[in-house]
C-alpha positions as CSV (number, residue, x, y, z in Angstrom):
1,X,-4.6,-2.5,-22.3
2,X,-4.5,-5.6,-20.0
3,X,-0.4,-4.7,-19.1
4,X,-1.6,-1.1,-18.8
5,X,0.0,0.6,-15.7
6,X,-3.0,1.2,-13.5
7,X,-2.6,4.9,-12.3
8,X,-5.2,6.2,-9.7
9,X,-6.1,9.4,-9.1
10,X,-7.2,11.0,-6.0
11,X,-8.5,14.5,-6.2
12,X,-10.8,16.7,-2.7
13,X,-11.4,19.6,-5.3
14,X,-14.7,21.0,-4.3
15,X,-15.2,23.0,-7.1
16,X,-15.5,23.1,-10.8
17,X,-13.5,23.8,-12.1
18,X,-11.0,22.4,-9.5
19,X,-7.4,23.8,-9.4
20,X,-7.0,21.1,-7.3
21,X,-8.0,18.5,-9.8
22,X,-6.1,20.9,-12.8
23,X,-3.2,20.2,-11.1
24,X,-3.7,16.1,-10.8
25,X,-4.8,16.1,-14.2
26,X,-1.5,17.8,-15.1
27,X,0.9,15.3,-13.2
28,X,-1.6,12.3,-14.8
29,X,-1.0,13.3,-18.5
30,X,2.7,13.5,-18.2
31,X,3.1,10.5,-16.3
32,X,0.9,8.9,-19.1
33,X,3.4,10.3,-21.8
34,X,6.9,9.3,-19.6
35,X,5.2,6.0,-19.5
36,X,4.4,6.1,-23.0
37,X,8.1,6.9,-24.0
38,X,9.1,4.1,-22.2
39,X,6.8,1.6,-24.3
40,X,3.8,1.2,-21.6
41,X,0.6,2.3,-21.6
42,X,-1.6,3.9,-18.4
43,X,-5.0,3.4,-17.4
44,X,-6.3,6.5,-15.4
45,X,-9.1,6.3,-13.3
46,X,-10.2,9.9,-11.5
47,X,-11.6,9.4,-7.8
48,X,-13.3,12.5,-6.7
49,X,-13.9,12.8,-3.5
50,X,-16.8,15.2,-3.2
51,X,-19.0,12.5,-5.3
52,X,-17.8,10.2,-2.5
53,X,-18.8,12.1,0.9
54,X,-21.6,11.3,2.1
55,X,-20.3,7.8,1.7
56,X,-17.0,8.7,3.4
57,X,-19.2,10.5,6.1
58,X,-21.5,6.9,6.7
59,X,-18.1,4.8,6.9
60,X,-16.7,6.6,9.6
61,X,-19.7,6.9,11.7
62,X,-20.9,3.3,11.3
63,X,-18.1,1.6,9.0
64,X,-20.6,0.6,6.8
65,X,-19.1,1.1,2.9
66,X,-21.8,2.1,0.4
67,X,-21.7,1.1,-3.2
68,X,-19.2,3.8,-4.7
69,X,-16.9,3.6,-2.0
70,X,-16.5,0.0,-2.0
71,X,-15.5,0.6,-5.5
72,X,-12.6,3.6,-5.0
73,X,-11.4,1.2,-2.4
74,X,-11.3,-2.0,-5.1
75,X,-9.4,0.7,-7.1
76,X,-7.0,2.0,-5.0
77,X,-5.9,-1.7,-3.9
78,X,-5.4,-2.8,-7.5
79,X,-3.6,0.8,-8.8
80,X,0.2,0.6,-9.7
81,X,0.9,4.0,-8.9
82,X,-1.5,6.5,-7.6
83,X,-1.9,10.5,-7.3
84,X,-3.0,12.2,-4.5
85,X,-4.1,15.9,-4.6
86,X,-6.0,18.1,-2.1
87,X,-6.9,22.1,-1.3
88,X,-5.5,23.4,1.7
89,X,-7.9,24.5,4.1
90,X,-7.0,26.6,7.5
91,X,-3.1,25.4,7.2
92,X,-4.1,21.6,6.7
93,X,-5.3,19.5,4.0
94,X,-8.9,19.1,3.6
95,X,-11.0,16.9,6.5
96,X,-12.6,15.1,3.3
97,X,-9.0,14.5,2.0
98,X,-8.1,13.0,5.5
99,X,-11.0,11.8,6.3
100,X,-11.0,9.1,2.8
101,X,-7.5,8.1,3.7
102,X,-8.6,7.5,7.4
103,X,-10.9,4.8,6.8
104,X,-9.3,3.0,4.4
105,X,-7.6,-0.6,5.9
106,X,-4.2,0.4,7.1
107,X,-2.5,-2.6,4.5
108,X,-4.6,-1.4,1.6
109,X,-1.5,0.9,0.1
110,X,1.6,-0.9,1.4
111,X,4.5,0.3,-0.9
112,X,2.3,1.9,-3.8
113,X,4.0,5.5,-5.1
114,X,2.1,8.2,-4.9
115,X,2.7,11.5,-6.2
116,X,1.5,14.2,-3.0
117,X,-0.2,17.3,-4.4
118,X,-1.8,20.4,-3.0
119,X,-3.7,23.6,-3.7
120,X,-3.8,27.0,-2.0
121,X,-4.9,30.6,-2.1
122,X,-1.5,31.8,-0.9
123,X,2.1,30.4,-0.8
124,X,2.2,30.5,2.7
125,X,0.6,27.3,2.5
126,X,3.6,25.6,0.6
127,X,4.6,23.4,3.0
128,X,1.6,21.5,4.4
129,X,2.5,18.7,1.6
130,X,6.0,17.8,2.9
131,X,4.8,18.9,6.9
132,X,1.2,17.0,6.9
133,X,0.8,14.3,3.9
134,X,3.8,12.4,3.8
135,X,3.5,11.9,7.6
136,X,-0.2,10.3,6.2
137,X,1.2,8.4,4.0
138,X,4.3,7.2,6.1
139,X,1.6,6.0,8.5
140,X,-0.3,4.1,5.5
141,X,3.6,2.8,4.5
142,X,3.1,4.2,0.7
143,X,6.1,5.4,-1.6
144,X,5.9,9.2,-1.9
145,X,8.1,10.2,-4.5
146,X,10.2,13.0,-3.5
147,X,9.0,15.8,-5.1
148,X,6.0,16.9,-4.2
149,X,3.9,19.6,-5.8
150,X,2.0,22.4,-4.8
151,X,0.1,25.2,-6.2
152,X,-0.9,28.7,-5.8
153,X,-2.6,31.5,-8.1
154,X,0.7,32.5,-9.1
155,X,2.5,29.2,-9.7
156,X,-0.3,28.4,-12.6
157,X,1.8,31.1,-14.8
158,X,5.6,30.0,-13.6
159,X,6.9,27.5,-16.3
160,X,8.8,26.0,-13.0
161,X,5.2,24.3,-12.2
162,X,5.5,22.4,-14.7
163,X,8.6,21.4,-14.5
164,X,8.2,20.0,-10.9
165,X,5.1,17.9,-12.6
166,X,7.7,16.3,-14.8
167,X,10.4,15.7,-12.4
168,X,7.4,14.3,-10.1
169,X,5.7,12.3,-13.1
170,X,9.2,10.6,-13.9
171,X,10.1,9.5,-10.3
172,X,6.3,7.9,-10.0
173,X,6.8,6.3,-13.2
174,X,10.4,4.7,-12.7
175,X,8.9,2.9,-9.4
176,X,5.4,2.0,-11.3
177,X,7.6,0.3,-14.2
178,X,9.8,-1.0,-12.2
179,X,6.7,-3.2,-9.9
180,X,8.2,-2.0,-6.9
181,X,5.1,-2.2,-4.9
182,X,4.6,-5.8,-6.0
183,X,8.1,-7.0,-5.7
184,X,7.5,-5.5,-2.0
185,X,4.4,-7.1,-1.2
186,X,4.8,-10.6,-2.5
187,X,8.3,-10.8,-0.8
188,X,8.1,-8.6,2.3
189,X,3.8,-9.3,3.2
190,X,4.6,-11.3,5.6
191,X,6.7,-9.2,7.5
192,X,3.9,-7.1,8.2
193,X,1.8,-6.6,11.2
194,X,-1.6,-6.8,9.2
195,X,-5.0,-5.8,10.3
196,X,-7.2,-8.9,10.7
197,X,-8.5,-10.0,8.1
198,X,-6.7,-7.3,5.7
199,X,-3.2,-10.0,4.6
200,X,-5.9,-11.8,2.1
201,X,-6.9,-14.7,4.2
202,X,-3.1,-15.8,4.7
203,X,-4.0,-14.9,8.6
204,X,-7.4,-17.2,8.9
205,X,-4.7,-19.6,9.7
206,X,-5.0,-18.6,13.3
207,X,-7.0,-21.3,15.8
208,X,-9.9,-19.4,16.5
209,X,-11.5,-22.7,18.5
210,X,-8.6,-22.0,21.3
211,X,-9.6,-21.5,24.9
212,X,-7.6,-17.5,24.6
213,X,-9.9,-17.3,21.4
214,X,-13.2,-17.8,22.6
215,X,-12.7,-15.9,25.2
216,X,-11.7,-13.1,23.0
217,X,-14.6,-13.3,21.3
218,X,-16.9,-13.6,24.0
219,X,-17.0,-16.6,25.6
220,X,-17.4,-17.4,29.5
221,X,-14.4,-19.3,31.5
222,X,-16.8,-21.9,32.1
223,X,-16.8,-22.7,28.5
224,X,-13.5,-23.7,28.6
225,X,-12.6,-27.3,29.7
């Protein structure tokens, strides 16, 4: 499965069973089969967040990345196409949700599609995917396909669920076949206002032996010739 389409998913379910991971699991297996009917194979990989946050919890305190973090991260940057799916909590998506997606480097998920997903007790909640993640995932300058999908107790028996998990299955896996995010990134990277450090090393370019330089980093005018 070396060409397999790399498909990440990203699931804040607390529970278990998780209706918030039923429903990831749902949009995974029919991208998996749209993919199949299209002659390409998918590699799923399952991030779950509660395993993760303590971790999560460390990195935004001290920015130090423990073990399995540092390995949903390596993930994440190398997925083709990825699914993101969280419970609503108080009107918002989950702090551990938002809180993974927080620390990650701001270039880590330029131009990758992502299915947006959410879980509630109540419809009333419907909304807080278009009103709160896609603004989160504007600002990390993903792909969000444009349906999203959301879940209540009732939607689980409305055969309309699932057929907003196809339409949103197809649209992630038209822009995952096509390599849009890597036609993107290798043409456009540049173009981008990278985080230091974050554009692969293209940036160490940068004289860091410059009078403005060591001053930045510490150094005294009378250091400076």
């Amino acid at each position: 499965m070396s060409d397999a389409l790399r498909l990440v998913v990203v699931t804040a379910g607390t529970s278990d069973p998780s209706s918030t991971r039923m429903l990831a699991d749902r949009a995974a297996s029919r991208v998996a089969e749209l993919a199949g009917s299209r002659g390409r194979e998918v590699a799923t990989s399952v991030i779950d967040l509660r395993e993760l946050a303590t971790e999560i919890t460390t990195a935004m305190l001290s920015q130090l990345v423990g073990p399995k973090l540092r390995a949903a991260i390596t993930a994440l940057g190398a997925a083709d196409g990825l699914i993101a799916s969280t419970p609503v909590y108080a009107a918002g998506a989950s702090g551990l949700f938002t809180s993974f997606f927080q620390i990650l480097d701001n270039d880590l998920l330029i131009a990758k599609p992502v299915i947006l997903a959410a879980t509630a007790g109540t419809a009333r909640h419907a909304l807080v995917v278009d009103d709160q993640l896609r603004t989160l995932f504007a600002y990390l300058r993903t792909m969000p396909v444009a349906t999203s999908l959301f879940a209540a107790p009732e939607d689980w028996r409305d055969p309309s669920l699932d057929g907003r998990v196809r339409r949103a299955a197809l649209e992630l896996v038209v822009l995952m076949v096509s390599g849009f995010a890597a036609q993107v990134r290798a043409e456009g990277w540049g173009s981008y206002q990278h985080e230091f450090g974050s554009a692969g090393g293209t940036e160490l370019s940068i004289d860091l032996d410059s009078d403005l330089m060591r001053l930045a980093t510490g150094g005294s005018a009378a250091d400076i010739d």
